[in-house]
N, C-alpha and C positions, 0 to 999 in steps of 0.2 A: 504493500500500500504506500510506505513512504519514497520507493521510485518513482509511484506511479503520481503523488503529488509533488516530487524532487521537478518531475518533467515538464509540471505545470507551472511549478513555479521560475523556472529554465526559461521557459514560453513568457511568458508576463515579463522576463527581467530584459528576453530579446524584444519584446513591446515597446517598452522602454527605450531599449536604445534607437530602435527606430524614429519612434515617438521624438526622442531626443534631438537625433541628426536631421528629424524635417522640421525642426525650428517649435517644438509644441511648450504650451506654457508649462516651464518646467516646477512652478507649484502646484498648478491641478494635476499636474504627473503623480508628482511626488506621494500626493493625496490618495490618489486613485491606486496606486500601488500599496501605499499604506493598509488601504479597501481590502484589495484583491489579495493581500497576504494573510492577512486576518482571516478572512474566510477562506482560502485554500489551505491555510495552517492549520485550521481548524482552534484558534487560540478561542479562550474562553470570553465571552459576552462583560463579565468584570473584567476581566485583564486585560481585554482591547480600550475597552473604556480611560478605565484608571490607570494602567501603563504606557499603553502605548500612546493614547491620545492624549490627556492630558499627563502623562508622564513624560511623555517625547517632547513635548512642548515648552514643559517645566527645567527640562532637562538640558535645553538652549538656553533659560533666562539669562547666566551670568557671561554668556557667549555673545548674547545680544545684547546687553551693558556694554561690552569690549566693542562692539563692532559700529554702537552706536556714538562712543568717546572717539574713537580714532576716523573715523568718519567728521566729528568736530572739529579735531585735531586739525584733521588734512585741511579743512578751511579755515582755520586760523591764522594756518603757514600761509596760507594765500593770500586774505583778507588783509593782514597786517605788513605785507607786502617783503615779508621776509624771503618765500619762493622767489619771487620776480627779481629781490636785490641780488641774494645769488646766482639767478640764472646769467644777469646782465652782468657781474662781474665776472663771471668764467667766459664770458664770451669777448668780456675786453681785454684778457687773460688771452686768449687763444689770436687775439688780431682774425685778421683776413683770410686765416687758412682754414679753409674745410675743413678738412681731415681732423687735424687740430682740437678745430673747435668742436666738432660733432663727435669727437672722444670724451674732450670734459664733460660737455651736456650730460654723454652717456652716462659717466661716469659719476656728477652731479644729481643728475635724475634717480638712481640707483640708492644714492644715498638718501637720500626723500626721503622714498619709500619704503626706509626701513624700519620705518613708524608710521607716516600717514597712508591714511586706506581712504578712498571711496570713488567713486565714477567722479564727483564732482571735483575729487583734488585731483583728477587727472588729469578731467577736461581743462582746468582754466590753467595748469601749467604746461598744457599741451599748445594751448593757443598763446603762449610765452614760446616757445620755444620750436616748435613748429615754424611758424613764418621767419625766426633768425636763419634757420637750416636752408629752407628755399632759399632765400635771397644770397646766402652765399653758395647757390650754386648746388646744392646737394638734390641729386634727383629726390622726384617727393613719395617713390617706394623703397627708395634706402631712409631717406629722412623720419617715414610714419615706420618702418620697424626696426628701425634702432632706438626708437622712443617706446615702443611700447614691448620689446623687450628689455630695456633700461629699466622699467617699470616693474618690471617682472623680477627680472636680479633681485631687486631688492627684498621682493616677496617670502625669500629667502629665510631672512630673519626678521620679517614685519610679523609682532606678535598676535596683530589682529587677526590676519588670516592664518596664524597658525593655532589659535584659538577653535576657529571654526573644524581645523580638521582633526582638533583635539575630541571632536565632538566623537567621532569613531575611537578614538584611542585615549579616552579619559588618564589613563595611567603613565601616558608620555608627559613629562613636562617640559615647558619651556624654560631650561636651564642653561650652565655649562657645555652639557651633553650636546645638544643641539645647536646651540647658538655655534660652538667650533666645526660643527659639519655647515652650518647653516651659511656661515662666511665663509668658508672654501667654497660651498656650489656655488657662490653667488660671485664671487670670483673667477672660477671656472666660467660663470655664463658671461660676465664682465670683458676676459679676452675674447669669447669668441666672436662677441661686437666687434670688440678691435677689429678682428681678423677681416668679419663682414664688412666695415666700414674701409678697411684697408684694402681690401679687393675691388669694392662698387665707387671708391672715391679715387679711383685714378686719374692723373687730367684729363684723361680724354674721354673718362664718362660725367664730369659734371657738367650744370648746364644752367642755363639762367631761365628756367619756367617763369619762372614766379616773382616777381621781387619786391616779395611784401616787407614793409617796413613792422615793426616792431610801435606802438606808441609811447611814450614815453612816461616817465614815469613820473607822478608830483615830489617823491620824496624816495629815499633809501633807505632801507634798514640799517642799523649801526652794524658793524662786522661785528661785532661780540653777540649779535641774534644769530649768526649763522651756525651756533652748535647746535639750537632747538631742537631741529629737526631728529635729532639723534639721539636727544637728550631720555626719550622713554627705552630706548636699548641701554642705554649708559646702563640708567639707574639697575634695569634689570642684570647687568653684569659684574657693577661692581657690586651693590646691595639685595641685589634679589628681589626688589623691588615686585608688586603685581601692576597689570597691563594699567588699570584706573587711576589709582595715587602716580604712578611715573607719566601718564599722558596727561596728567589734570596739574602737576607739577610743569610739564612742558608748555601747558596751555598757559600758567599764569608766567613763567619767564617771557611765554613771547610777548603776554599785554606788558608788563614791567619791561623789558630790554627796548622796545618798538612805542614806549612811550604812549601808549593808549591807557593803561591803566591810571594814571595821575589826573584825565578828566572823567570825571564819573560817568558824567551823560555818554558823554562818546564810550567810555569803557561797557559800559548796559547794551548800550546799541549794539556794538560788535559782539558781546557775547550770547544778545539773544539772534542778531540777523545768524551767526555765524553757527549756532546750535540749529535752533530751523531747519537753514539750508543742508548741514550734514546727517540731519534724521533723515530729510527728504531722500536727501542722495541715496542713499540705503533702506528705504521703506518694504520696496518691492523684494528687494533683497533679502531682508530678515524674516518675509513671508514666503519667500520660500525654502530659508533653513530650518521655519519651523517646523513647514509639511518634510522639509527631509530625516529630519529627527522622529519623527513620528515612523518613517517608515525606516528608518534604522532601528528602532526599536521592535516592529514588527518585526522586522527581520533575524533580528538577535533572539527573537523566541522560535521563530523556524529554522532554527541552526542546525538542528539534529535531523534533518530532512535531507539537509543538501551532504552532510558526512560522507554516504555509500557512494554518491554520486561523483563529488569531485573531486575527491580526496585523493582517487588512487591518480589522478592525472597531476596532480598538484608537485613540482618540484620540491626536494626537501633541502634543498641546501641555497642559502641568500644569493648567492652568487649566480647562480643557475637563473634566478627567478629574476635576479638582476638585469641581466643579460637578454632574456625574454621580452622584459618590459621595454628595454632601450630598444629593439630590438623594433617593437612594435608601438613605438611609443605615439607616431601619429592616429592611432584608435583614442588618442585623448581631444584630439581634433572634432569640432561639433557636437559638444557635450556626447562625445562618444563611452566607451566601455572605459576609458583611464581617467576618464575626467572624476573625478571625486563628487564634485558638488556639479553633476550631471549625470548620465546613466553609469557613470563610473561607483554610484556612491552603493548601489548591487555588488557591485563586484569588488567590492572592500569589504561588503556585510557579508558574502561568502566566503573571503578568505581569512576573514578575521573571525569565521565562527567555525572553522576549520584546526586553529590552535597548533599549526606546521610552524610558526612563526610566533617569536613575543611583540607585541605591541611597539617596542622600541628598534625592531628592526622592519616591522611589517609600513609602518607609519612613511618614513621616508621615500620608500621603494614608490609606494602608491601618489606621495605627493610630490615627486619630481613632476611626472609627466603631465600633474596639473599646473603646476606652474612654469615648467620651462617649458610646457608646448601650447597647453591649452590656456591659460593667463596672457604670455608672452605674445602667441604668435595665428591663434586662433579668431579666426574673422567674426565668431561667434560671441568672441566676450566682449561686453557691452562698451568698454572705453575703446578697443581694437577697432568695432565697428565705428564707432564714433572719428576715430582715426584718419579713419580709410576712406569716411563721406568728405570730412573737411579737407583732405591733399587729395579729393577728386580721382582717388584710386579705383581700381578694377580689384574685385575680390580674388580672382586671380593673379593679379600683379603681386597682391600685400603678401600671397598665400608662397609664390613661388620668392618671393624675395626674404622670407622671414622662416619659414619651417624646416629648410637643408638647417642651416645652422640651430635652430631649438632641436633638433633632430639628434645632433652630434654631442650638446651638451649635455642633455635626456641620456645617452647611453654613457658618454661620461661620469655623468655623477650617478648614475644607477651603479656601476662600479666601484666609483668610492664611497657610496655610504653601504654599498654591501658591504666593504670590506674594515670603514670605520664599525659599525654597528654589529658584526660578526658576535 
């Protein structure tokens, strides 16, 4: 009997991924799988209830506090105009050279985001930084994917999003442990920009599309705001800091350093415009990690269903399974099978309810490919798409200029955190 519901629930999870890759709203997904496992589980009328639905749900709250502060965050950095002083000093830092300067960017932009999250701190430092890249010449599908894998590097050790995938692995923390894998990958993805920008910015491929001007700016942030950004990692590495008290510490340096805080009125103003707009930026977002907690929970009670079935295919050694993944890592491509927080998030609740792996090795493997392919490099994720409309790209331009390389770093650090996390 439990083959013959292992087959069914097989069926619903290839649902899904289709569902997923033809663009479908991935909270009523998430929901309706929730449904459909519940009763093909056969789980009990209480325990869908009070575990899975409002236990999955419950079970996000302090996921959604993180998700909703660093979403703040990211527009504070903005608002007080501490992104934009940075971006424009690296750029008069690098003078007139492409190559140059579309390295710092990278390299700048990377460092952002190892604290601020949200669509909306993308967008407005994409529209910073974007229109510098054209006007000096940089085609505008090397220019939109060296920005939003730049974006991506950082994802690395941004705690927000790693909050999120703590949701499947409660018992990994964001420590030590991870934070030193977390700056190697992020490193790793860091050259291979280089590499990318190094190869597409030859003189003889740049060009002058575009040459939009940048507007100027009324004022600069003082150089001593430009640790902010960094300042919720800090705390978390020298003092262990949690993700709240270290972003709400970073929030109040940047009103104090940016000089907003000493008028009251204006200080209220920016903190309510700027809370607002980063709830906003993530609304749709945290609705649908609720419905996907809900159906991780369902899924964690049908664990012993899917045992006969995938176990005996299942590699037993990290490396192995490493290898595989890098191997196949564009399946993380259109909230496909490796995307995590898309039809991917099945196929983490199957191997994590399989117990071939501890949580501290299984966790890494499954979140490369979301972030160095499907974050990075994927036309599906919503600041990517966003991307690709403003430099007037072809989805196939963005796709062929940006996943060879998230492809290479995917099977890279698939290898190193097998081999750190052993």
């Amino acid at each position: 009997m439990d083959i013959f519901l292992g087959i069914l629930l097989l069926l619903t999870y290839f649902g899904l991924i289709w569902y997923a890759v033809k663009g479908g709203n991935l909270m009523i997904g998430f929901f309706i799988m929730a449904i459909l496992w519940i009763l093909i589980g056969g789980i009990h009328y209480h325990a869908a209830v009070n575990t899975v639905i409002e236990g999955g749900a419950e079970s996000y709250a302090v996921t959604a506090l993180v998700v909703i502060f660093g979403s703040w965050f990211g527009r504070i950095i903005v608002d007080t105009g501490i992104a934009g002083t940075i971006i424009r000093k690296t750029v008069e830092l690098g003078g007139d050279k492409p190559l140059v300067v579309t390295i710092l960017l990278s390299i700048v932009t990377s460092l952002i985001f190892t604290s601020t999250f949200g669509v909306g701190a993308v967008i407005a430092i994409g529209v910073i930084i974007l229109p510098i890249l054209l006007s000096l010449g940089v085609p505008k599908r090397v220019a939109a994917s060296s920005f939003t894998l730049a974006v991506g590097a950082g994802m690395y050790v941004n705690i927000v999003l790693f909050k999120q995938i703590q949701l499947f692995f409660p018992s990994v923390k964001y420590g030590p442990s991870w934070l030193h894998f977390g700056f190697v990958a992020m490193a790793i993805q860091v050259i291979f920009i280089i590499a990318m920008l190094a190869f597409n910015l030859r003189p003889s491929k740049l060009q002058r599309a575009w040459a939009a001007q940048v507007e100027p700016s009324t004022e600069n942030a003082p150089v001593i705001s430009f640790i902010v950004p960094i300042i919720p990692v800090l705390m978390a590495i020298a003092f262990g800091w949690q993700p709240v008290p270290a972003i709400l510490l970073a929030i109040i340096l940047a009103l104090l350093l940016t000089k907003k805080m000493f008028n009251v009125k204006e200080a209220v103003a920016i903190i309510q415009k700027t809370l607002y707009d980063g709830v906003a930026d993530v609304g749709l977002l945290l609705g649908m990690l609720f419905m996907l907690a809900m159906f991780g929970k369902a899924a964690g009670m049908d664990a012993h269903i899917f045992n006969p079935l995938i176990s005996p295919v299942i590699p037993h050694s990290a490396l192995v399974l490493a290898i595989i993944l890098g191997i196949v890592a564009p399946l993380a491509l259109f909230r496909g099978p490796l995307m995590v927080f898309g039809a991917g998030s099945a196929t983490v609740a199957i191997l994590s309810s399989l117990h071939t792996f501890s949580p501290a090795v299984l966790l890494p493997l499954v979140y490369i490919p979301t972030i160095s392919m499907a974050i990075s490099a994927d036309a599906t994720q919503s600041w990517n798409l966003w991307a690709i409309n403003y430099t007037k790209l072809t989805v196939k331009e963005f796709l062929k200029t940006g996943v060879f390389w998230a492809w290479v770093v995917v099977f890279i650090n698939e290898v190193v955190a097998a081999l750190m996390f052993k």
